[in-house]
N, C-alpha and C positions, 0 to 999 in steps of 0.2 A: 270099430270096437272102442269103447271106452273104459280107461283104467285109470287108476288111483298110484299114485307114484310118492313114496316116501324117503325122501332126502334128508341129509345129514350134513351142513358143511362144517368145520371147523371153525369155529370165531377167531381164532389165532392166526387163521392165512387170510384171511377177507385181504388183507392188504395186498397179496399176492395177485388174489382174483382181477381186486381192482386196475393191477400191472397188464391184467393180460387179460381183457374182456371177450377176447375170441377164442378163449376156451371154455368159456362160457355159454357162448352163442353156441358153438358145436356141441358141447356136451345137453344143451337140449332141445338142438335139433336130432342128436342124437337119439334121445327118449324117446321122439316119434317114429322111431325107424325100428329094425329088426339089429342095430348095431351092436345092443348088448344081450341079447336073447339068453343067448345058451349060456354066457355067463352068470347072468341074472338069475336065470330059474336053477342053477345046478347053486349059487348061495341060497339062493330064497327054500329050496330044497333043503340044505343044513339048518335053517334058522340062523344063517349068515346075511353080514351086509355086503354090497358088493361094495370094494376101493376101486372108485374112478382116477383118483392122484389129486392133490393139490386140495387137498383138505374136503374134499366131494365124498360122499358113499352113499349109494342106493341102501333105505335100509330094507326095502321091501318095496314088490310091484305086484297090482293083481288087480284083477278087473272089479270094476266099482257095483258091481252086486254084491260079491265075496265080504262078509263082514271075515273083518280083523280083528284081531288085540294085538296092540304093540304096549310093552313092557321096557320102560326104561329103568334106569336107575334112581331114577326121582319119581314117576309116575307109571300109571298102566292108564292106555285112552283105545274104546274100543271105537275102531271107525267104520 
């Protein structure tokens, strides 16, 4: 199955990221697994993002037929 995964990091912790490259590599290896599932769908469910830690947040996953709107504060981009 092929999905469409929209991510958030923080610009503020990039420096962090860079400290610790293996929470990176995990976090998506992650995404291709069933690791955040239930998480995932029960925010994506509220119109929540999910918080991974470390400046990370899924804002949204869903399979790449599914047209979207996401709505930010600056913009609206329908994908």
């Amino acid at each position: 199955m092929s999905i469409r995964t929209l991510i958030e990091i923080n610009h503020d912790l990039l420096h962090e990221l860079k400290r610790n490259p293996e929470f990176v590599a995990e976090f998506i290896a992650n995404l291709g697994s069933s690791f955040y599932c239930g998480r995932l769908n029960e925010a994506n469910g509220k119109g929540q993002p999910m918080h991974v830690g470390r400046g990370i947040q899924i804002i949204l996953q869903r399979h790449h037929s599914t047209d979207v709107t996401v709505t930010t504060e600056y913009q609206t981009v329908k994908l």
